[in-house]
The first five atom37 places (N, CA, C, CB, O) and aatype in JSON, in Angstrom:
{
  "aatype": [20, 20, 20, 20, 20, 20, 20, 20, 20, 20, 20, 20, 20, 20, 20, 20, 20, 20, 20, 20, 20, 20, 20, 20, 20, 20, 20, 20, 20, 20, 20, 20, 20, 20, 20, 20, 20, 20, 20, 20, 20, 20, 20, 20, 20, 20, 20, 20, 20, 20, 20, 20, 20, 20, 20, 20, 20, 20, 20, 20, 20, 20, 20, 20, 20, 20, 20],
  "atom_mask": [
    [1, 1, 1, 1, 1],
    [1, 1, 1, 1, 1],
    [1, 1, 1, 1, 1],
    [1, 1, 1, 1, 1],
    [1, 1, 1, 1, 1],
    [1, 1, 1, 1, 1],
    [1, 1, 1, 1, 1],
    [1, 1, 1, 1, 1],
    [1, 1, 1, 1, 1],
    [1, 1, 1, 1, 1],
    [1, 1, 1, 1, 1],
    [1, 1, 1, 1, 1],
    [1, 1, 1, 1, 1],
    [1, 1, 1, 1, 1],
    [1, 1, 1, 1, 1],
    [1, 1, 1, 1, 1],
    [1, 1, 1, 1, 1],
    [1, 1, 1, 1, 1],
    [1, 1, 1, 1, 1],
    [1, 1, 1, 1, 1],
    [1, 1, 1, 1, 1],
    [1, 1, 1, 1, 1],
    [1, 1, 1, 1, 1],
    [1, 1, 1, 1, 1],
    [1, 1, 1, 1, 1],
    [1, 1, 1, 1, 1],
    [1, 1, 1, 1, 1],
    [1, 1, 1, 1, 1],
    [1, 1, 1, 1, 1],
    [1, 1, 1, 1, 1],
    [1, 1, 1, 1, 1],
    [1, 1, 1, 1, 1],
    [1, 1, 1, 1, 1],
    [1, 1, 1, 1, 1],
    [1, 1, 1, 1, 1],
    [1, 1, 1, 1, 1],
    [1, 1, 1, 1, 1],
    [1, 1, 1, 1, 1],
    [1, 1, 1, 1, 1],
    [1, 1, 1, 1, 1],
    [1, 1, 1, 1, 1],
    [1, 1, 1, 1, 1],
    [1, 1, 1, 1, 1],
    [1, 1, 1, 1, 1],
    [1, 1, 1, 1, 1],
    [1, 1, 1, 1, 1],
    [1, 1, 1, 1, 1],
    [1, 1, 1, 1, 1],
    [1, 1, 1, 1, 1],
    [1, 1, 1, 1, 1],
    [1, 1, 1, 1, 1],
    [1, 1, 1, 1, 1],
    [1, 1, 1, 1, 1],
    [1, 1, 1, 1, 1],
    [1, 1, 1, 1, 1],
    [1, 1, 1, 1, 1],
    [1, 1, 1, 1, 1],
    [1, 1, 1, 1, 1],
    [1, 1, 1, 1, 1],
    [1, 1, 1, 1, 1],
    [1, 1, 1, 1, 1],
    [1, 1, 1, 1, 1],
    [1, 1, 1, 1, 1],
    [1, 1, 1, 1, 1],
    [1, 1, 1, 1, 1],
    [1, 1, 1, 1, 1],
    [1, 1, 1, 1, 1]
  ],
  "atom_positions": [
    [[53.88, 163.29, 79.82], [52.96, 162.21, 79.54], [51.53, 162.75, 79.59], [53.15, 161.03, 80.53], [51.24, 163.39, 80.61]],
    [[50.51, 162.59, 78.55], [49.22, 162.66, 78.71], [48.49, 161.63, 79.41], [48.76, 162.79, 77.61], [48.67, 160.42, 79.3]],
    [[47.68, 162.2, 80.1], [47.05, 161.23, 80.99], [45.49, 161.19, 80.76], [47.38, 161.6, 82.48], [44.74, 160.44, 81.38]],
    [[45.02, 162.22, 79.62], [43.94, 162.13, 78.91], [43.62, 162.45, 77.66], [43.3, 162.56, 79.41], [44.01, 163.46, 77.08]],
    [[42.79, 161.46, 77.12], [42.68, 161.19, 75.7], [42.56, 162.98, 75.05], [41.1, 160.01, 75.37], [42.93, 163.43, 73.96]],
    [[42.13, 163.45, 75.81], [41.14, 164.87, 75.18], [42.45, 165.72, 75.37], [39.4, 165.6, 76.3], [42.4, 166.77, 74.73]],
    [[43.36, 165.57, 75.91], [44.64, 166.56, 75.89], [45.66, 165.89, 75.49], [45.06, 167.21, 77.19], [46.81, 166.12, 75.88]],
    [[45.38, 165.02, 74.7], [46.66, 163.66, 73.85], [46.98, 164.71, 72.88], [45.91, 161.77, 72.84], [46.09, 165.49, 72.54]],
    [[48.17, 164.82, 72.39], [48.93, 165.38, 70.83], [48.55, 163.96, 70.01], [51.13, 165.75, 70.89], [48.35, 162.78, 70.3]],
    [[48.57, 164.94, 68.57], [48.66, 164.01, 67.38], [49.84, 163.0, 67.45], [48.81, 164.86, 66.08], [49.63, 162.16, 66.58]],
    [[50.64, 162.82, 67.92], [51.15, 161.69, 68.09], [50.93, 160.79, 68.98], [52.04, 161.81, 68.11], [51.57, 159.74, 69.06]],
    [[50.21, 161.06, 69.57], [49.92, 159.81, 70.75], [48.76, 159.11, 70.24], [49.54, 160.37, 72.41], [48.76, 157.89, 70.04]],
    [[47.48, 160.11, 69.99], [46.4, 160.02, 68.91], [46.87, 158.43, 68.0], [46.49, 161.71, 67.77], [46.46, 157.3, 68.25]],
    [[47.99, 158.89, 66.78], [48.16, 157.88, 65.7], [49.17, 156.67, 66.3], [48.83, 158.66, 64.28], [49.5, 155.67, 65.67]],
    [[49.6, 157.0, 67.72], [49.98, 155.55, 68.39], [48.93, 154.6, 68.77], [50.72, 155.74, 69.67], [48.96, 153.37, 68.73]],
    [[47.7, 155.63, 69.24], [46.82, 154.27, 69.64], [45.89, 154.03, 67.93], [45.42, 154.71, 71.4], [45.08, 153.18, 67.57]],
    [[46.12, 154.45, 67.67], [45.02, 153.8, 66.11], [46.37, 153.13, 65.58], [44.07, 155.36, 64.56], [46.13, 152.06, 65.02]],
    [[47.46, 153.39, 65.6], [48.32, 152.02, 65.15], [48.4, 151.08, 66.18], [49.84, 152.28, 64.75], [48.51, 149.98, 65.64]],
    [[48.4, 150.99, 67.17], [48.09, 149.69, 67.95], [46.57, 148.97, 67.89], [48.36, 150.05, 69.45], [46.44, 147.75, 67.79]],
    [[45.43, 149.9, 67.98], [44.82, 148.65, 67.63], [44.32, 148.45, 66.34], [43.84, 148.42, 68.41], [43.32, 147.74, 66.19]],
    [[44.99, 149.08, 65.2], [44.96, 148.7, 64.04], [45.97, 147.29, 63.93], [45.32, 149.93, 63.18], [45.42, 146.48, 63.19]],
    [[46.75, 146.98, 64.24], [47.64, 146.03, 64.43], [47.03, 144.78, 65.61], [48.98, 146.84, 64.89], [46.92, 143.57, 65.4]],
    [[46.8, 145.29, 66.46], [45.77, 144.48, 67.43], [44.6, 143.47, 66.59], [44.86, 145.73, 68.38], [44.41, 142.26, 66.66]],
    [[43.99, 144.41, 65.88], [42.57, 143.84, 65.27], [43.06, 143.18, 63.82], [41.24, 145.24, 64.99], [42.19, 142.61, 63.15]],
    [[44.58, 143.25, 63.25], [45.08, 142.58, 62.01], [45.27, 141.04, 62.85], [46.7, 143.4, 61.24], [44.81, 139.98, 62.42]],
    [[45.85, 141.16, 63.78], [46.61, 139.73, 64.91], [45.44, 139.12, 64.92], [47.28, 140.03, 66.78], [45.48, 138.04, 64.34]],
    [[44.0, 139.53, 65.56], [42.79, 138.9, 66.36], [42.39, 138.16, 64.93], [41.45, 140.15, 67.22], [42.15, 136.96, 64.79]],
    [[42.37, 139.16, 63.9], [41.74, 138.42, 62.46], [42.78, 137.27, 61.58], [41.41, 139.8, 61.23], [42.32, 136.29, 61.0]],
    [[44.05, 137.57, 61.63], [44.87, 136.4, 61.5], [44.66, 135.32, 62.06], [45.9, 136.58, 61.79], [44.54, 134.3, 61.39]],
    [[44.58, 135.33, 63.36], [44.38, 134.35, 64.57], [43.38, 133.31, 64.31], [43.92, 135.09, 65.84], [43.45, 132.1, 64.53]],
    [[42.4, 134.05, 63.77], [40.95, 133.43, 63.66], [41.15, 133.1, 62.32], [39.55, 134.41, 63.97], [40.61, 132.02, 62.07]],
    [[41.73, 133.6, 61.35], [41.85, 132.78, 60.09], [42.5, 131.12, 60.06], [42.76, 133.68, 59.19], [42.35, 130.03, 59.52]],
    [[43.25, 131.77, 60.97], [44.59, 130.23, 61.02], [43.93, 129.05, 61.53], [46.14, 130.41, 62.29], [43.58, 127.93, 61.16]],
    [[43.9, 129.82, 62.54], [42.01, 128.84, 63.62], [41.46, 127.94, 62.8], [40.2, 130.02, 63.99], [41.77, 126.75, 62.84]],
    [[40.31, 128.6, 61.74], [39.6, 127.91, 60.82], [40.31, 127.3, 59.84], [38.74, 128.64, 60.28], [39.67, 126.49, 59.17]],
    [[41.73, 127.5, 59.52], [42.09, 127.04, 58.23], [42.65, 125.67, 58.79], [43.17, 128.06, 57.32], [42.45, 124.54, 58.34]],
    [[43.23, 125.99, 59.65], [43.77, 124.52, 60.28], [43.41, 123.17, 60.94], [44.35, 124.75, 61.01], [43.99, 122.17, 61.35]],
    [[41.51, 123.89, 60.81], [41.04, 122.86, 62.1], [40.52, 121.78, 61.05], [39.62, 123.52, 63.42], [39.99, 122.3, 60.07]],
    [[40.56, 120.65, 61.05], [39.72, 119.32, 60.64], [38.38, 119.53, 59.98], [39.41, 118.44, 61.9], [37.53, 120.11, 60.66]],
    [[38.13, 119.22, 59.02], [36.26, 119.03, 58.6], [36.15, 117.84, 58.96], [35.59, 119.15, 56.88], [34.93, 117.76, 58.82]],
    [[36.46, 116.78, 59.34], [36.59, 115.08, 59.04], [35.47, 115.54, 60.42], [38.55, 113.78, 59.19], [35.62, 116.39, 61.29]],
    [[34.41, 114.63, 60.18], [33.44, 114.33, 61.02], [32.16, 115.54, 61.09], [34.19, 114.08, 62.37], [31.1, 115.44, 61.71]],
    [[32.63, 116.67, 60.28], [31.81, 117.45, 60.77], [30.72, 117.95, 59.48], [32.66, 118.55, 61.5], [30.16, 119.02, 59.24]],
    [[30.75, 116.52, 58.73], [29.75, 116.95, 57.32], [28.22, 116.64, 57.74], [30.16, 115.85, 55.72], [27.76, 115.66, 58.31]],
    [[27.57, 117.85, 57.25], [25.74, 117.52, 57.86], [25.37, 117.03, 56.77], [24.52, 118.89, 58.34], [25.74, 117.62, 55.75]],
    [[24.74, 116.1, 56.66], [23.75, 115.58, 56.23], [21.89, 116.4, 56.34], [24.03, 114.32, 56.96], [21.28, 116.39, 57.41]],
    [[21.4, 116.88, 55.33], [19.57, 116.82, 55.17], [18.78, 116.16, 55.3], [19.03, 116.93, 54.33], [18.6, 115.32, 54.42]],
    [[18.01, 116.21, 56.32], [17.19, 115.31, 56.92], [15.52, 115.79, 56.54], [17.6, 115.3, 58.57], [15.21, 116.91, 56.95]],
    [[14.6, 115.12, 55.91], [13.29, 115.41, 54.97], [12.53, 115.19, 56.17], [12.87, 114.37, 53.49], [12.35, 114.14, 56.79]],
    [[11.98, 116.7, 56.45], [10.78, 116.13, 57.66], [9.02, 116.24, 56.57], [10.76, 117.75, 59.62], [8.58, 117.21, 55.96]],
    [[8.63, 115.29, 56.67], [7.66, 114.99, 55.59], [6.08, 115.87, 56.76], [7.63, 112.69, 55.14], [6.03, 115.68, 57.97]],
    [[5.35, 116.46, 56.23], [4.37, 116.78, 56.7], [2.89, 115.51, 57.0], [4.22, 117.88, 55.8], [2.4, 114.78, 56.13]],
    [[2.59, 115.56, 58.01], [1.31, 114.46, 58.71], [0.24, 115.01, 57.72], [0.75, 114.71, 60.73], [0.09, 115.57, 56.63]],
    [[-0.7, 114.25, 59.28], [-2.15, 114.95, 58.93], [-2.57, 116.63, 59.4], [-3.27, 113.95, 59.72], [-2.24, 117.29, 60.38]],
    [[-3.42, 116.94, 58.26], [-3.43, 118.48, 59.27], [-4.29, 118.65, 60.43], [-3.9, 119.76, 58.45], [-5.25, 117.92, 60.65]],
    [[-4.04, 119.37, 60.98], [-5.28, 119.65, 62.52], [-6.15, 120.71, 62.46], [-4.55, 120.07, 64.05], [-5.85, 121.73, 61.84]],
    [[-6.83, 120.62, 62.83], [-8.27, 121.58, 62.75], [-8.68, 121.94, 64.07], [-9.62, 120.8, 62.07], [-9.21, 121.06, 64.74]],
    [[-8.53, 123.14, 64.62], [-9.07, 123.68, 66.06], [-10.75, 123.49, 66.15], [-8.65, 125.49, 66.25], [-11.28, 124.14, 65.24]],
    [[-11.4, 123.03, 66.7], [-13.21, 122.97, 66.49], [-13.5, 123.68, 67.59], [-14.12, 121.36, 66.53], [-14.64, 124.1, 67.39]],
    [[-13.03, 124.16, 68.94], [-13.28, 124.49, 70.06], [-11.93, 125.27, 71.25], [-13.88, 123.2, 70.42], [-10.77, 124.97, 71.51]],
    [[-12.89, 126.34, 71.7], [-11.93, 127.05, 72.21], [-11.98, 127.36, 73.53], [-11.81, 128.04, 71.59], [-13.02, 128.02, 73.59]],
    [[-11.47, 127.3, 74.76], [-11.89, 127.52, 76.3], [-11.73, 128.86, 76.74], [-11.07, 126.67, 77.29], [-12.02, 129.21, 77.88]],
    [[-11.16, 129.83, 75.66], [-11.23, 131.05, 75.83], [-12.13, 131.9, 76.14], [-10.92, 131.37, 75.16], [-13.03, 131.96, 75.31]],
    [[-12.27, 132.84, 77.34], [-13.66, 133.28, 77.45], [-14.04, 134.41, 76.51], [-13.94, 133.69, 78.84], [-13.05, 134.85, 75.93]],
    [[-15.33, 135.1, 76.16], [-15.82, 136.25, 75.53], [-16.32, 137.06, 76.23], [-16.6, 136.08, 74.69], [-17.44, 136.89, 76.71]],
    [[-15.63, 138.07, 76.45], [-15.96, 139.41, 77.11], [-16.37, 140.36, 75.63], [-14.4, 140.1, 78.16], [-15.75, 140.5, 74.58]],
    [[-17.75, 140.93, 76.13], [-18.06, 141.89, 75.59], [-18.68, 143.28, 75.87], [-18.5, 141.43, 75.05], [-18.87, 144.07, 74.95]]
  ]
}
């Protein structure tokens, strides 16, 4: 048995890239099914028009001037 990656044989090597090649096919299935199955009913947004005011004008500032 290898007990480290850096003294693994090529076959142990293409066991772990087929596991989590297979791992990360499951996680992305998972999450497909997830979304395909879940409900839209209630979850349509609507655009809401935020209309612009009056504009504002700074005339004065309490900031001090160092020079």
């Amino acid at each position: 048995m290898n007990h480290s990656i850096y003294s693994a044989d090529r076959s142990t090597h293409l066991k772990i890239v087929v596991v989590a090649l297979v791992a990360g096919i499951a996680v992305t299935g998972l999450g497909i099914t997830a979304r395909a199955t879940g409900s839209d009913e209630g979850l349509t947004q609507t655009a809401r028009v935020i209309k612009a005011g009056k504009s504002v004008v700074i005339t004065s500032s309490n900031a001090s001037l160092v020079r």
